[in-house]
KEMAR-149137 format. One line per field, with one value per atom (N, C-alpha, C): y, x, z; atom name. Coordinates in steps of 0.05 Angstrom, whole numbers, plus 5000, padded with zeros to 4 digits. Layout:
BEGIN
py: [Y/...] $
px: [X/...] $
pz: [Z/...] $
atom: [CA/...] $
END
This chain:
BEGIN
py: [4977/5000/5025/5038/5068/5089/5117/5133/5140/5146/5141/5134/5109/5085/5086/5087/5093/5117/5133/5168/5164/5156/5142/5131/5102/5089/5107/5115/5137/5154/5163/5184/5172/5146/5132/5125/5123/5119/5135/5158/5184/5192/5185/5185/5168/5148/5127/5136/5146/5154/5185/5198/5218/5202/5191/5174/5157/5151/5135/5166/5185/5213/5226/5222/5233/5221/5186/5169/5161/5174/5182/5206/5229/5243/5256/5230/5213/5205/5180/5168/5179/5205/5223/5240/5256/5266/5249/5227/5211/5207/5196/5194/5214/5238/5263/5268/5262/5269/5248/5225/5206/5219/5218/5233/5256/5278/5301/5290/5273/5264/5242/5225/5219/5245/5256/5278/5304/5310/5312/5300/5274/5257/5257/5247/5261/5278/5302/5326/5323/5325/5317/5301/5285/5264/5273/5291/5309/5325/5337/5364/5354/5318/5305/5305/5298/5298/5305/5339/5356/5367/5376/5386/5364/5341/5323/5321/5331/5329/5340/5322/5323/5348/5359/5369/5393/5415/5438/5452/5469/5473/5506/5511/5542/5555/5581/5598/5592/5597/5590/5566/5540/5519/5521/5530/5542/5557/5578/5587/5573/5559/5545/5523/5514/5491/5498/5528/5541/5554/5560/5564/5543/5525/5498/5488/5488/5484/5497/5528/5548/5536/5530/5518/5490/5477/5452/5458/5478/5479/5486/5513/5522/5502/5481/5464/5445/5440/5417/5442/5458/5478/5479/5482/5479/5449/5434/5402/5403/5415/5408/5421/5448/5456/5448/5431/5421/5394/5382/5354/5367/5384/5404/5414/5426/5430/5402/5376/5353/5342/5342/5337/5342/5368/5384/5372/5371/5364/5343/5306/5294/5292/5310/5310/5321/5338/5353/5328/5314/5293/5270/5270/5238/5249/5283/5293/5284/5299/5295/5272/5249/5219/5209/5212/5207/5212/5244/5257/5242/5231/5220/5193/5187/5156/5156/5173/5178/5177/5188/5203/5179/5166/5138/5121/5117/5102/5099/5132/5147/5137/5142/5141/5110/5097/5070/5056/5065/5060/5064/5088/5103/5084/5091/5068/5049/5033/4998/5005/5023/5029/5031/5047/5056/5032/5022/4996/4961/4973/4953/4964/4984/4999/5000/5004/4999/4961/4952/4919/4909/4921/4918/4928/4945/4968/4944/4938/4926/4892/4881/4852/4862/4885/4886/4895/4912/4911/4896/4872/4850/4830/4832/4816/4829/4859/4866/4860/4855/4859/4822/4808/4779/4779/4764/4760/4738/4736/4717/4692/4680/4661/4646/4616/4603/4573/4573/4556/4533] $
px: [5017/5000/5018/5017/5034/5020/5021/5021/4987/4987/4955/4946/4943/4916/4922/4945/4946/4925/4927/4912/4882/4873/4848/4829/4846/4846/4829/4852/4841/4824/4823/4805/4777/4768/4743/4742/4760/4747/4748/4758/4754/4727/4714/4685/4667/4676/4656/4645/4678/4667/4652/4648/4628/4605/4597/4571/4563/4581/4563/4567/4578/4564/4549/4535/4508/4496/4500/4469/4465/4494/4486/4464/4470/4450/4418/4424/4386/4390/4391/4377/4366/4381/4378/4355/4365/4333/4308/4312/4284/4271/4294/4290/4270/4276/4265/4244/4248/4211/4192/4200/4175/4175/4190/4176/4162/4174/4144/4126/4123/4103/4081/4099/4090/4070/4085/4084/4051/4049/4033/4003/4013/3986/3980/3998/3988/3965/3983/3967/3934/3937/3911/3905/3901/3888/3876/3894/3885/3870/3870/3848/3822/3818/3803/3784/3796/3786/3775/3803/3783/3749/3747/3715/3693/3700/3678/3665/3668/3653/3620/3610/3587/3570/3550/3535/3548/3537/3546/3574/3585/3608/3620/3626/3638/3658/3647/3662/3694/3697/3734/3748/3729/3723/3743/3715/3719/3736/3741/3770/3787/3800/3818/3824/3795/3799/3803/3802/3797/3840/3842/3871/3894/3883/3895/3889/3877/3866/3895/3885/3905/3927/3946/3962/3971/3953/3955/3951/3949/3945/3970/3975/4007/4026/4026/4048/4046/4020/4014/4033/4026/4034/4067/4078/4105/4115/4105/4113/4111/4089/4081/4110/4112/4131/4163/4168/4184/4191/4164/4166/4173/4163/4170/4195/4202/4239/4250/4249/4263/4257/4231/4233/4250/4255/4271/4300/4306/4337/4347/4324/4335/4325/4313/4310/4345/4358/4378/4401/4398/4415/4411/4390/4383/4404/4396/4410/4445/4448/4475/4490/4477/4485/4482/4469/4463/4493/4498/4513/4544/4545/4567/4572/4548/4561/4563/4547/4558/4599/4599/4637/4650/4644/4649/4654/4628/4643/4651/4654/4672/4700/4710/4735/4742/4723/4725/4741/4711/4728/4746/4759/4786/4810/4806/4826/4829/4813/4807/4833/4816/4820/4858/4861/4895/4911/4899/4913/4916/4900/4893/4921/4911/4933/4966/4974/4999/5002/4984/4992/4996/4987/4994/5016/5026/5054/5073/5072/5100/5096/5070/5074/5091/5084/5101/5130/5135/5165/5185/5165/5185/5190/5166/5167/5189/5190/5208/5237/5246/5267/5272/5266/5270/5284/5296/5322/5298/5297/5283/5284/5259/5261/5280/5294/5308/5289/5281/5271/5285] $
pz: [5000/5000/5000/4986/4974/4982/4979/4990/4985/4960/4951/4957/4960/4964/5001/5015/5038/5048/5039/5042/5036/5009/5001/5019/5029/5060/5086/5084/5108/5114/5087/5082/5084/5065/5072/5100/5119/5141/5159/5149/5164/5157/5136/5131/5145/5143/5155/5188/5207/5236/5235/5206/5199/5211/5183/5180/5214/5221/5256/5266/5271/5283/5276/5246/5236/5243/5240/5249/5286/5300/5327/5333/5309/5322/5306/5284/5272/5295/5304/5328/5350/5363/5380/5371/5352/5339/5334/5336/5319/5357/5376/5397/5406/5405/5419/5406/5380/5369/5380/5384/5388/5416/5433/5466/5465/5442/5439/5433/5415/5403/5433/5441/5470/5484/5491/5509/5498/5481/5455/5473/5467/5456/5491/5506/5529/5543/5532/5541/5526/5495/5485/5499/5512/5524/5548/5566/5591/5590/5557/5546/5550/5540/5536/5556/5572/5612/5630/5609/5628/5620/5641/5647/5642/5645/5644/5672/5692/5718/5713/5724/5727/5756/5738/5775/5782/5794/5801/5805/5796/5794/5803/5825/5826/5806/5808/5787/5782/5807/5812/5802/5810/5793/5765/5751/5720/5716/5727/5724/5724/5741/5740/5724/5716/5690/5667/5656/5636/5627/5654/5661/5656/5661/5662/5632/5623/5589/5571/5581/5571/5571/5597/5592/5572/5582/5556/5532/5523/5500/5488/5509/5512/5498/5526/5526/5492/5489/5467/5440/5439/5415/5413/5439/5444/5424/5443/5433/5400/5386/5364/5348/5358/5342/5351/5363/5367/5360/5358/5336/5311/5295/5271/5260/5285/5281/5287/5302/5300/5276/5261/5241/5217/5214/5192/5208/5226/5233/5224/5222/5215/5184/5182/5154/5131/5152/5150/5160/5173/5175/5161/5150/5128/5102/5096/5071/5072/5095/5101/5111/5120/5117/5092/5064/5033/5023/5029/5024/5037/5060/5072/5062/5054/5046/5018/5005/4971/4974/4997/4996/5000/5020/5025/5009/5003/4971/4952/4942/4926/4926/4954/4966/4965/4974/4977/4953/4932/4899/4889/4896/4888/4902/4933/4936/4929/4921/4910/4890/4871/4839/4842/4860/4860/4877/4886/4905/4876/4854/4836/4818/4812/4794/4810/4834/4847/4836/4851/4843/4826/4799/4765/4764/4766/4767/4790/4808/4825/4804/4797/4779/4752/4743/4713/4728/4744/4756/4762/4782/4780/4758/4736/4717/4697/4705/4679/4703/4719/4736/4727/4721/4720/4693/4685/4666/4650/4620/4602/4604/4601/4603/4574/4586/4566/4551/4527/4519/4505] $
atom: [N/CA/C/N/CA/C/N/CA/C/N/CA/C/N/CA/C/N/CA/C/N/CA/C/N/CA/C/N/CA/C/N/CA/C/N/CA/C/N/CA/C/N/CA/C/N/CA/C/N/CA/C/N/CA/C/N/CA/C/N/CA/C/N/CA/C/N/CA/C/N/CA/C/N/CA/C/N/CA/C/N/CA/C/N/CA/C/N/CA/C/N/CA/C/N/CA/C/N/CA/C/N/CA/C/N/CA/C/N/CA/C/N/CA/C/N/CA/C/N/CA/C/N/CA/C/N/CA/C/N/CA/C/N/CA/C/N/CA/C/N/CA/C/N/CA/C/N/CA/C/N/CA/C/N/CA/C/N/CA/C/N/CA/C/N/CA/C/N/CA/C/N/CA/C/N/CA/C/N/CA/C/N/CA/C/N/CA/C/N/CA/C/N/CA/C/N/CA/C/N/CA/C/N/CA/C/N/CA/C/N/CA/C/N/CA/C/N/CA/C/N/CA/C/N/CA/C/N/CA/C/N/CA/C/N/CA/C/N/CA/C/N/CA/C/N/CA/C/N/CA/C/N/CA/C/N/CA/C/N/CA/C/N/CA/C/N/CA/C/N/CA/C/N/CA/C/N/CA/C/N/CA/C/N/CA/C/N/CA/C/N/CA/C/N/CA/C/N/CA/C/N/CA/C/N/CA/C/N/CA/C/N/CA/C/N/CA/C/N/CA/C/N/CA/C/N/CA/C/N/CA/C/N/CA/C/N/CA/C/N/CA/C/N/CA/C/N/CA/C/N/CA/C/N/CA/C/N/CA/C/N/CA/C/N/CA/C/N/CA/C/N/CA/C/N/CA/C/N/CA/C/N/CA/C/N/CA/C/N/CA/C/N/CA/C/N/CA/C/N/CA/C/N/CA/C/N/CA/C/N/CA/C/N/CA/C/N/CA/C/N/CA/C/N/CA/C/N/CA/C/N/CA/C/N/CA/C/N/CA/C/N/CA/C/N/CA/C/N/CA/C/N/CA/C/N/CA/C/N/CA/C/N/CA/C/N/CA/C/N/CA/C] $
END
């Protein structure tokens, strides 16, 4: 292995520990959206809940369930747009893992290609370094 196809080498797997730190942080992102998305369905579900009491109810009551709504709705809006931006991130990391492993095996090929081409080059070297054959 020569200097090229040494460098080549390297270079693809200087890509490769790219590609497991992009798809460390897909996993992370995909992670965090399903817990908004958890978290989400949750709250809708608490929205659900509330005010189903039955039978007379004080004002303050209502206030406070109305307050508390407010909030969930708050929070549900938060989550939503935050599933939204995790979305676009690993959408931005699917691009950019495509993109990493296109290079990868760019590199990959090249070295093959120059490690094929060195090995043709040292067989005709020593073949031309050998004295004729005698028939």
């Amino acid at each position: 292995m020569s200097g090229k196809s040494r460098t080549l080498g390297l270079m693809a797997l200087k890509e490769k520990a790219r590609i497991a730190g992009t798809l460390a942080d897909l996993r992370q992102a995909a992670a965090q959206k399903a817990e908004a998305e958890r978290m989400a369905q949750r709250l809708r579900e608490a929205l659900q809940r509330q005010g189903q009491s039955q039978g007379v109810r004080l004002a303050s009551e209502i206030a406070a369930e109305r307050a508390m709504a407010a909030q969930l709705l708050a929070e549900a809006a938060r989550l939503e747009d935050r599933q939204a931006a995790l979305a676009a991130r690993m959408a931005e990391d699917r691009a950019r893992l495509a993109q990493q492993e296109q290079r990868h095996q760019t590199l990959t090929d090249k070295a093959g290609s120059v490690r094929r081409t060195e090995a043709e080059e040292r067989l005709a070297l020593r073949d031309g370094a050998m004295p004729p054959r005698r028939r």
